[in-house]
C-alpha positions as CSV (number, residue, x, y, z in Angstrom):
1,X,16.1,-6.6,-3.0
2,X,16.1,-10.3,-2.6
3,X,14.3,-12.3,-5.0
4,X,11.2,-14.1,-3.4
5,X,12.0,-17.3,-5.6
6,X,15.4,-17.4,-4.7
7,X,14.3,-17.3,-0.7
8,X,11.5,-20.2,-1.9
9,X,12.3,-23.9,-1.2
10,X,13.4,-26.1,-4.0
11,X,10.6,-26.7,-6.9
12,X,9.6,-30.3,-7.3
13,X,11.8,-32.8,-8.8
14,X,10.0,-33.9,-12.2
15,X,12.2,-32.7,-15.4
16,X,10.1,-34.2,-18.0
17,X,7.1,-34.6,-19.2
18,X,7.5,-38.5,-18.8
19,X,8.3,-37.9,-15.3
20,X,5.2,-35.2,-14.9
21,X,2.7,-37.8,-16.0
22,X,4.3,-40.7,-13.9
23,X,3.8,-38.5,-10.8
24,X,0.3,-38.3,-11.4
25,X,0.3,-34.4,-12.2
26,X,-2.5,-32.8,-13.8
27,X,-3.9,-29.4,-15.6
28,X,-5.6,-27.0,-13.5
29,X,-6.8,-23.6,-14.9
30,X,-6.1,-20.7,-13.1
31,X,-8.4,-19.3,-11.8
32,X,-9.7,-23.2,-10.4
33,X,-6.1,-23.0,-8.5
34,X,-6.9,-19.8,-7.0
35,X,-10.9,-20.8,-6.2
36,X,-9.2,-24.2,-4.6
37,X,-6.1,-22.5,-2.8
38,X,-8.5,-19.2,-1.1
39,X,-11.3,-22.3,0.0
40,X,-8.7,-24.1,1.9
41,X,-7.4,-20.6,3.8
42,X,-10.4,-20.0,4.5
43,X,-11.7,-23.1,6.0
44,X,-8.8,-23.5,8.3
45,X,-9.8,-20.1,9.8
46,X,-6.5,-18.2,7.9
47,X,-6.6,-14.5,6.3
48,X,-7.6,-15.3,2.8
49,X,-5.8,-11.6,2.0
50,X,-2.8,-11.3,4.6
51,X,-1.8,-7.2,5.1
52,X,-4.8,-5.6,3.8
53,X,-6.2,-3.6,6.8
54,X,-9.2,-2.0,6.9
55,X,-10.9,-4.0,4.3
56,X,-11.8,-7.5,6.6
57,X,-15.7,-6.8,6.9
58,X,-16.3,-4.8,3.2
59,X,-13.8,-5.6,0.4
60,X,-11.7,-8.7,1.4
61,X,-15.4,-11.1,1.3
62,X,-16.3,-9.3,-1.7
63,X,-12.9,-9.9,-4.1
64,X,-13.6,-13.0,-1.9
65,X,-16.5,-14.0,-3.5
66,X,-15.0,-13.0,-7.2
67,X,-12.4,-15.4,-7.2
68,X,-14.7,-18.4,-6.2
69,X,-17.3,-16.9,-8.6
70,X,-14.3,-17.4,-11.7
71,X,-14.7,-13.5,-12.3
72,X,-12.1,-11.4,-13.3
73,X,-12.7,-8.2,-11.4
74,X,-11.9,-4.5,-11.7
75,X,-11.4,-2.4,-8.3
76,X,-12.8,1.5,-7.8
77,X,-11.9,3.5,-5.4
78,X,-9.9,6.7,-4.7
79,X,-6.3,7.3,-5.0
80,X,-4.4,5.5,-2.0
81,X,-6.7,3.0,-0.8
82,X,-4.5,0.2,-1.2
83,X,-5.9,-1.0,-4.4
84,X,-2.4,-1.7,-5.9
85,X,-1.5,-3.6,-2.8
86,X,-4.7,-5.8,-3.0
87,X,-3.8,-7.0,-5.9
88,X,-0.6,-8.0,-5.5
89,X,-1.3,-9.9,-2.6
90,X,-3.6,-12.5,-4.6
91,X,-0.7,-14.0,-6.3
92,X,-0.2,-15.9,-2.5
93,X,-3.3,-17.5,-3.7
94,X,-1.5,-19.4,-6.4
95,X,0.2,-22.7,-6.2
96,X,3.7,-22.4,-4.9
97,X,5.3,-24.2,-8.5
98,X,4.3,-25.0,-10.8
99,X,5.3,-27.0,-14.2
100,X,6.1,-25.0,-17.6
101,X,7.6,-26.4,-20.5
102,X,10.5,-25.4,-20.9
103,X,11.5,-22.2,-23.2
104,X,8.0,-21.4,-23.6
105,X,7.7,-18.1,-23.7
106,X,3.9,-18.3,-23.0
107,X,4.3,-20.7,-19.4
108,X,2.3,-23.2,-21.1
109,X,1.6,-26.5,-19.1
110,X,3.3,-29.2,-20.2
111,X,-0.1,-30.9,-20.4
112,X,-1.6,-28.3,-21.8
113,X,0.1,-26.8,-24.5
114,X,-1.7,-23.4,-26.0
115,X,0.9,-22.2,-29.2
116,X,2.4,-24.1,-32.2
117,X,6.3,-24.2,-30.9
118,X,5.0,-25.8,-27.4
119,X,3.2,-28.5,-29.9
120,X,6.0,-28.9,-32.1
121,X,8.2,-29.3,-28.9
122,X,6.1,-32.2,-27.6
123,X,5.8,-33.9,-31.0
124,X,9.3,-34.0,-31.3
125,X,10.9,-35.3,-27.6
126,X,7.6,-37.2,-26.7
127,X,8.2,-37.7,-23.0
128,X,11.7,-36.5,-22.9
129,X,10.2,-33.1,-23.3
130,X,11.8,-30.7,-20.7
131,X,10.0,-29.3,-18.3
132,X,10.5,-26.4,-15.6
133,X,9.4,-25.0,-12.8
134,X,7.9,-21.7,-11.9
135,X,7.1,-20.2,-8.8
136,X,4.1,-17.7,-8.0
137,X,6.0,-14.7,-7.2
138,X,7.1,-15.1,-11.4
139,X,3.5,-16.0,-12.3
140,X,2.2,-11.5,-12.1
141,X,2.0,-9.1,-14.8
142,X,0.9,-5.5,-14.4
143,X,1.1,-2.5,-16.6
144,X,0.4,1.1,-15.5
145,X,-2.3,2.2,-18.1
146,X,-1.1,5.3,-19.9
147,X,-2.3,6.9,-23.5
148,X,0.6,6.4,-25.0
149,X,0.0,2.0,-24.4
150,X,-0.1,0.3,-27.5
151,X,-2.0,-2.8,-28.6
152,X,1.7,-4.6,-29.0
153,X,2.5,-3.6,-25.7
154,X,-0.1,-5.7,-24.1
155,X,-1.2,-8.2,-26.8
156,X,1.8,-8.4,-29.1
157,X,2.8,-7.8,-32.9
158,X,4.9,-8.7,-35.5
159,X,8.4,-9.3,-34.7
160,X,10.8,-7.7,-37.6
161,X,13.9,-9.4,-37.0
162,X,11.8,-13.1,-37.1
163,X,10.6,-11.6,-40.5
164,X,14.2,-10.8,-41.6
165,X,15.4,-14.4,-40.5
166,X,12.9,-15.6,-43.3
167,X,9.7,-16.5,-41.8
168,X,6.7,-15.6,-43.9
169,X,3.8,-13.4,-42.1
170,X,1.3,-15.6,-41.9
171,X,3.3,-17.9,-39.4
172,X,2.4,-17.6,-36.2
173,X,5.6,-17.6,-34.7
174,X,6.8,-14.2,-36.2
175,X,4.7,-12.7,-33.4
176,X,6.6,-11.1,-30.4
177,X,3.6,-11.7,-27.6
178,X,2.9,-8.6,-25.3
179,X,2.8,-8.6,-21.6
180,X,-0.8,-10.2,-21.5
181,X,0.0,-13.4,-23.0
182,X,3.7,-13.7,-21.2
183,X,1.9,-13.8,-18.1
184,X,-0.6,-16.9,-19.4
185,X,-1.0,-19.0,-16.7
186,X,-1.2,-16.0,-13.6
187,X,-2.3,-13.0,-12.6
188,X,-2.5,-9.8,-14.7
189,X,-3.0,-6.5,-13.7
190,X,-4.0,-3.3,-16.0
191,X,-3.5,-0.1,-13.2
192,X,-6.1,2.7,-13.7
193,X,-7.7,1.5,-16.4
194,X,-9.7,4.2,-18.1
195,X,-6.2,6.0,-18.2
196,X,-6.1,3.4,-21.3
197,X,-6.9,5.0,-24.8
198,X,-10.6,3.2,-25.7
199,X,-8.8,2.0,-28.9
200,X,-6.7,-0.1,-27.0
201,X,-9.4,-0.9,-24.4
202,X,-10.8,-3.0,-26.9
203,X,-7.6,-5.0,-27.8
204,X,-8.5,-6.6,-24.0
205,X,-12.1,-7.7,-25.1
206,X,-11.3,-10.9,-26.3
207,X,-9.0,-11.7,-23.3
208,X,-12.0,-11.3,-20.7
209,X,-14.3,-12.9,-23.0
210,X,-13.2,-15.3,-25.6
211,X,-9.9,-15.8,-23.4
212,X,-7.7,-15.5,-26.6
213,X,-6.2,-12.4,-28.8
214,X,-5.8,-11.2,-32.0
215,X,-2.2,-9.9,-33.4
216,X,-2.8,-7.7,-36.7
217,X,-5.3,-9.7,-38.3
218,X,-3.5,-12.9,-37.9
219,X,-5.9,-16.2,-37.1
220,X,-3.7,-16.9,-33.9
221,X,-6.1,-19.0,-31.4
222,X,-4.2,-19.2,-28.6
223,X,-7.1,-19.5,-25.3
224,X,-4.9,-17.7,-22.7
225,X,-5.5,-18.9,-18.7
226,X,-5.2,-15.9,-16.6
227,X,-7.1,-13.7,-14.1
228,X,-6.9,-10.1,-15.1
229,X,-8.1,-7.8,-12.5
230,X,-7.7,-3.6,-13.2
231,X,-7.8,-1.0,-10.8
232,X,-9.7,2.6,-11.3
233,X,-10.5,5.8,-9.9
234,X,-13.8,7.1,-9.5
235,X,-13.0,10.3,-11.2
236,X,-10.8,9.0,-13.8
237,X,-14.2,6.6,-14.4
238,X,-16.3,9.6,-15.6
239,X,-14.9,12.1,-16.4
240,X,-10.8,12.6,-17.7
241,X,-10.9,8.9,-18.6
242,X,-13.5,5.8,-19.2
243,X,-13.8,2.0,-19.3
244,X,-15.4,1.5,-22.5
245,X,-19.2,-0.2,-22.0
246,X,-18.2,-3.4,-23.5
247,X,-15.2,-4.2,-21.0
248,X,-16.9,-3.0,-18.1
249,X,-19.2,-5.9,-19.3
250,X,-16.9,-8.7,-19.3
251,X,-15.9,-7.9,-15.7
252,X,-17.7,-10.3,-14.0
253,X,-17.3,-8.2,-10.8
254,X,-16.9,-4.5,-9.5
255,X,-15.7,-3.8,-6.0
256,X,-15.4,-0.9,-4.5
257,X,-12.6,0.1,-1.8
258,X,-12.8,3.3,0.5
259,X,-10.2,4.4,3.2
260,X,-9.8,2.7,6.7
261,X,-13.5,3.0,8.1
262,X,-11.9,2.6,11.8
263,X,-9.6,4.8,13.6
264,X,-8.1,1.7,14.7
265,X,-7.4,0.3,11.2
266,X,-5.9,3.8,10.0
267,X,-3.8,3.5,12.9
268,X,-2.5,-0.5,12.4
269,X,-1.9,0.5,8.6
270,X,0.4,3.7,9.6
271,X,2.6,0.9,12.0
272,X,2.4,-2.1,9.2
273,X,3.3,0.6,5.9
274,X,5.7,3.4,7.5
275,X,9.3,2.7,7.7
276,X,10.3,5.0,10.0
277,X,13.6,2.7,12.0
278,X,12.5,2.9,15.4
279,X,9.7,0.4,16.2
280,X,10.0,-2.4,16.9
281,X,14.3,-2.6,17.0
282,X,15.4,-6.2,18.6
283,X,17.7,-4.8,21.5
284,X,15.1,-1.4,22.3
285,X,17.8,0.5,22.2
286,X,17.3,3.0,20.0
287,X,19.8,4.9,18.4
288,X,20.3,8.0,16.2
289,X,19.3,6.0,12.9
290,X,16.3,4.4,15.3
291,X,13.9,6.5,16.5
292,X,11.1,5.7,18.7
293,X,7.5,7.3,17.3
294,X,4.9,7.3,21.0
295,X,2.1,5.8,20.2
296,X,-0.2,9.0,21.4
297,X,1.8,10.9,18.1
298,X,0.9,7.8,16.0
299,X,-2.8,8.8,17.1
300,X,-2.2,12.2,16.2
301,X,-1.5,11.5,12.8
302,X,-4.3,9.0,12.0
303,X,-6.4,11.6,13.2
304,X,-4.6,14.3,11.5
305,X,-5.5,12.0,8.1
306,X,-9.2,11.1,8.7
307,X,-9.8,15.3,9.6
308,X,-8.2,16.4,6.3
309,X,-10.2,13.7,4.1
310,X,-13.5,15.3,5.8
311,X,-12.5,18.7,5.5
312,X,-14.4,21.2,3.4
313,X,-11.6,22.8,2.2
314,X,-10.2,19.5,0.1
315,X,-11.4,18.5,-2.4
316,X,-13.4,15.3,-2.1
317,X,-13.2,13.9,-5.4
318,X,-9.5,13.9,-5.7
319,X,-9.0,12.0,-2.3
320,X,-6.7,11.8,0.5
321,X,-4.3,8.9,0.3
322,X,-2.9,6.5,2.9
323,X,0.3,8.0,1.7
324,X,-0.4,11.0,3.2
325,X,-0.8,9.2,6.8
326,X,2.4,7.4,6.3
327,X,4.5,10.1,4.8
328,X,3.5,12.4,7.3
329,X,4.0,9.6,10.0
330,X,7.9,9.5,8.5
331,X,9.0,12.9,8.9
332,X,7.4,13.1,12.1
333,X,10.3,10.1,12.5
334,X,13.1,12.2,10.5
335,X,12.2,15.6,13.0
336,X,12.9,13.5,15.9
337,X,16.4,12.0,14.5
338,X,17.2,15.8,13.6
339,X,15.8,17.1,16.6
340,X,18.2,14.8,19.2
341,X,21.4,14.8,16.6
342,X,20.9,19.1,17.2
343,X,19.9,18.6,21.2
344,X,22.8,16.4,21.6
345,X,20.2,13.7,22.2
346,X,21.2,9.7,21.7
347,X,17.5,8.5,22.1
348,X,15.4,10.0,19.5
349,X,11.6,9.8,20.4
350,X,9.2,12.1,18.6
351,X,7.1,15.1,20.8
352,X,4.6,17.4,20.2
353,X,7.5,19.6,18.7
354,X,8.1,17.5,15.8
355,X,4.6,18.0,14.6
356,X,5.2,21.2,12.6
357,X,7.3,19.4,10.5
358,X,4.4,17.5,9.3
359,X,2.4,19.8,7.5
360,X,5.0,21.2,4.8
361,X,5.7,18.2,3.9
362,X,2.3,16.7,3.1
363,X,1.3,19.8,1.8
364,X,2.0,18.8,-1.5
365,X,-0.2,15.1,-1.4
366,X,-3.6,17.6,-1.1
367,X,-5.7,19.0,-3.5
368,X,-7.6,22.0,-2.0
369,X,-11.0,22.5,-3.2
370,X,-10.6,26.3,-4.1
371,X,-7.2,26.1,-5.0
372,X,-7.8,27.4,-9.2
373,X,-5.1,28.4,-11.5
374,X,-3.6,30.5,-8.6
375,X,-3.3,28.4,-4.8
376,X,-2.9,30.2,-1.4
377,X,-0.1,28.4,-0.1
378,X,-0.5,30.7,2.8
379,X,-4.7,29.5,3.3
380,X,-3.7,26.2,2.6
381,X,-0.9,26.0,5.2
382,X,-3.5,27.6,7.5
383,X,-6.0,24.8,7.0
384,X,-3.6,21.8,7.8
385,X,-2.3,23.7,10.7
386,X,-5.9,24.0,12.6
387,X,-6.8,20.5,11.0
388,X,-3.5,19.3,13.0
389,X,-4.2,21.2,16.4
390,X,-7.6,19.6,16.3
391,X,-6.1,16.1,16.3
392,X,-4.0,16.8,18.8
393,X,-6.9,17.8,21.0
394,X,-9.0,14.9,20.0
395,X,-6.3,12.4,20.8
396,X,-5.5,14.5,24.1
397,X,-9.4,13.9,24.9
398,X,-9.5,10.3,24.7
399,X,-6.3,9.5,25.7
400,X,-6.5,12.0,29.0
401,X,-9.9,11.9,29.8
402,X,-10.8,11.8,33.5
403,X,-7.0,12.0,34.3
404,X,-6.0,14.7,37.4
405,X,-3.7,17.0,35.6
406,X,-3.3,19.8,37.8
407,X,-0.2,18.9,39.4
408,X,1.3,20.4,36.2
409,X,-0.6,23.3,35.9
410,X,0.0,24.2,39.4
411,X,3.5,24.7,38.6
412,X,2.6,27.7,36.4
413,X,0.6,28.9,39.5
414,X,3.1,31.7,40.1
415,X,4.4,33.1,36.9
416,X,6.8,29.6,35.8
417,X,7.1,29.3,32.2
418,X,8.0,25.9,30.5
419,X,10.1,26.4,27.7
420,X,9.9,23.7,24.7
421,X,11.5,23.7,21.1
422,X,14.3,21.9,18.5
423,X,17.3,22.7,21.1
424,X,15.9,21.6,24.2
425,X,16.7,18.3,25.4
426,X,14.5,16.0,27.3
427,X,16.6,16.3,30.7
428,X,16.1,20.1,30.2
429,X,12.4,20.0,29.6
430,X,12.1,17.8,32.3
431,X,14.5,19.7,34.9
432,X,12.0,23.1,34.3
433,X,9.2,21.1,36.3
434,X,10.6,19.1,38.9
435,X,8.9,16.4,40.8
436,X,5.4,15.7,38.1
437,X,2.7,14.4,39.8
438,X,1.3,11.2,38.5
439,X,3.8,11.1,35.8
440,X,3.5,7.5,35.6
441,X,0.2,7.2,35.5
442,X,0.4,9.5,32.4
443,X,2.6,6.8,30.5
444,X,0.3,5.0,30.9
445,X,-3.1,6.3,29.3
446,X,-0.1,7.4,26.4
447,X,0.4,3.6,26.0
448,X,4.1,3.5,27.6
449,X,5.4,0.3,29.0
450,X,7.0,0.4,32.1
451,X,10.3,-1.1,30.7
452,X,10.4,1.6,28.4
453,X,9.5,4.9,30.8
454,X,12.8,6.9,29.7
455,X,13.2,10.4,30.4
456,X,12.8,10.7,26.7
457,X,9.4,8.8,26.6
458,X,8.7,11.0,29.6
459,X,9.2,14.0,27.8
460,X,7.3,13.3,24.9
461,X,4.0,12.5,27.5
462,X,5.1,15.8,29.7
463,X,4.8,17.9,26.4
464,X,1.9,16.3,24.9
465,X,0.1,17.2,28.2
466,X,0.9,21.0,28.3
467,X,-0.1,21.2,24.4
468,X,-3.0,19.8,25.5
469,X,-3.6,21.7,28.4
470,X,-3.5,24.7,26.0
471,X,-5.8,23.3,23.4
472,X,-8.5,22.9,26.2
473,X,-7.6,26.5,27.1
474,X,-6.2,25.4,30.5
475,X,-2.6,26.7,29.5
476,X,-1.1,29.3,27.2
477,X,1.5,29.2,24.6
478,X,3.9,32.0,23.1
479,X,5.8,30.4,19.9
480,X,8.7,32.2,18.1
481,X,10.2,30.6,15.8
482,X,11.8,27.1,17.1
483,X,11.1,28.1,20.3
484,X,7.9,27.3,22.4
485,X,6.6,28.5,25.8
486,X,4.3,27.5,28.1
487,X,2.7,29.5,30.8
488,X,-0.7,30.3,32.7
């Protein structure tokens, strides 16, 4: 993976503090840099929060107003709502460099030195006093809360081997800082917080409030500039887990997320998060490692999503994460590459009879509402299977709606059977009906360029017509195994 600082252009040119003050550089706090940098975004009309779908009209103004408020903030929301992703995304609110002294292991401002070495430092060189430059993408901390955290792990504690050089204890600078003071100066994020034993909870009161720590009784003052925003689940925050009363306090704001309100938006997060090769390829040609995902199927699955997190039979408290959508959106992708590499196929594109593959595989990111101490694999199988036929008629209402398909049922007028599955092709498919009426103009409500109406692409519309001929009972369908037919 590349390093984003490394891809970053060249930091300023001031190597000293001298140099630093005769440029006229100041001190900024920051949470000021973030308030300054989000006001300018937004008042040249630019997304204050690039990547975060679903969230322009609810969350995004409210973490919005947060930052310019000066709160730190804590997100709630179920698992999968992108929570993680929000917060990473506010470090491109943060100035692109800048100045650290250099060797501080705290990223203290050369003008605004916080611990007794940076001091020491500057008393020493005066204005020859190096300095360095760091970029945003350095300037994030997070930590995964987990019971087994420790107070040193965040905040700090004694270092033995500074002991053992022959420092006494009650210097400062025998303290080996945790992950909430190395990222002074930025962005720190604690992941579901109430996961976090309360003991250790309270090691971050300070932090929010008095914006400094405590190390083992030591009297270190050392007033910390950061934003820390945590992230927790609704369950986690009453019942297995709980952020103590006196954080949740010194939050200054609470926002809480929820799951793409708009089919639309669960459908623009499945093409911005899944990787699955195809889309988008510069020659669009693809190839066995590149296969092309319809955009009726992409339907499918957002659809196929939003069903299961209303279903009765999951559980609603545990949640149904955009995972689910984009995993289930990639092996959709990976049946397709298997599919054609077993058809003898060069141009992968996903049909109705990669959908199977789907529920499996997702089976696994649900939590069923009866499931107990003993689960029905077969019930729960069940359950995804109709919830998955039922998108596939939803998407074939309002894609198809008002369109004359009885050119293809005629076909089956006098005892012709279609036959569908992993080891036909899409010439074969194809060959069993001939001539199809208004072929093209079924491309088109399925969202097919012209450019790219292959006999693959036709295929994939062809089949997602007869399936849902026979969801609207127009059609029936014998399946065996890997092998489908379709007849009157």
């Amino acid at each position: 993976m590349t390093d984003p600082a490394s891809t970053a252009p060249a930091p300023p040119a001031p190597t000293t503090l001298g140099a630093l003050r005769a440029g006229g550089a100041s001190f900024r706090p920051v949470k000021a840099e973030i308030r300054a940098n989000l006001l300018a975004r937004l008042a040249a009309g630019e997304p204050s929060l690039p990547g975060i779908v679903g969230f322009e009209d609810t969350v995004v103004p409210e973490v919005e107003r947060a930052l310019i408020a000066g709160h730190d903030l804590v997100l709630l929301g179920e698992r999968g709502q992108g929570k993680t992703r929000l917060i990473r995304t506010l470090v491109g609110l943060l100035d692109e460099w800048t100045p650290v002294l250099a060797g501080s292991e705290l990223n203290e401002h050369p003008l605004h030195p916080i611990s007794v070495w940076a001091h020491r430092q500057i008393a020493e060189h005066g204005d020859s006093t190096p300095v360095g430059w760091q970029h945003r993408s350095e300037r994030f901390g997070e930590k995964l809360a987990t019971p087994d955290t420790s107070v040193g792990d965040l905040i700090g504690d004694v270092d033995p081997i500074k002991v053992a050089e022959g420092r006494t204890l009650g210097d400062p600078e025998t303290v080996h800082y945790g992950l909430v003071p190395r990222t002074n100066r930025g962005i720190f994020s604690v992941n579901e917080l109430p996961d976090l034993a309360e003991r250790i909870q309270v090691a971050l009161l300070n932090v929010l409030e008095e914006r400094d720590i405590q190390i083992r009784g030591y009297r270190v003052r050392l007033p910390l500039d950061l934003l820390l925003v945590a992230s927790a689940n609704p369950e986690d925050y009453t019942n297995r887990g709980r952020i103590i009363t006196p954080l949740k306090d010194r939050f200054g704001t609470e926002v809480r997320t929820h799951y793409p309100i708009e089919l639309a938006d669960e459908i623009r997060l499945l093409h911005q998060e899944a990787h699955t090769s195809g889309l988008g390829a510069p020659d669009d040609m693809p190839t066995l490692d590149s296969p092309v995902v319809p955009e009726h199927l992409v339907e499918i699955i957002a659809r196929f999503t939003r069903l299961v997190r209303e279903s009765g039979s999951v559980d609603q408290r545990s949640g149904v994460s955009a995972r689910f959508a984009i995993a289930a959106l990639e092996t959709l992708a990976g049946s397709a590459v298997r599919r054609a590499a077993v058809a003898g196929e060069t141009r992968p594109v996903a049909r109705v009879v990669d959908l199977p593959a789907v529920v499996p595989a997702s089976r696994g990111k649900v939590e069923f509402a009866d499931s107990g101490s003993d689960p029905d694999d077969d019930r729960e199988l069940e359950v995804l299977e109709h919830l998955l036929r039922q998108a596939t008629a939803q998407t074939f209402r309002a894609r198809c709606a008002g369109l004359d398909l009885t050119g293809i049922q005629e076909h089956f007028t006098g005892g012709e059977t279609v036959e569908s599955g992993e080891l036909v092709p899409a010439a074969a498919l194809l060959g069993q009906l001939g001539t199809i009426p208004k072929l093209a103009e079924l491309l088109g409500r399925l969202g097919v360029p012209e450019g790219e109406q292959s006999a693959e692409q036709a295929a994939a519309a062809v089949e997602f017509a007869l399936e849902g001929l026979y969801l609207t009972r127009r059609l029936a369908k014998d399946t065996d195994g890997t092998r489908t037919v379709y007849g009157a």
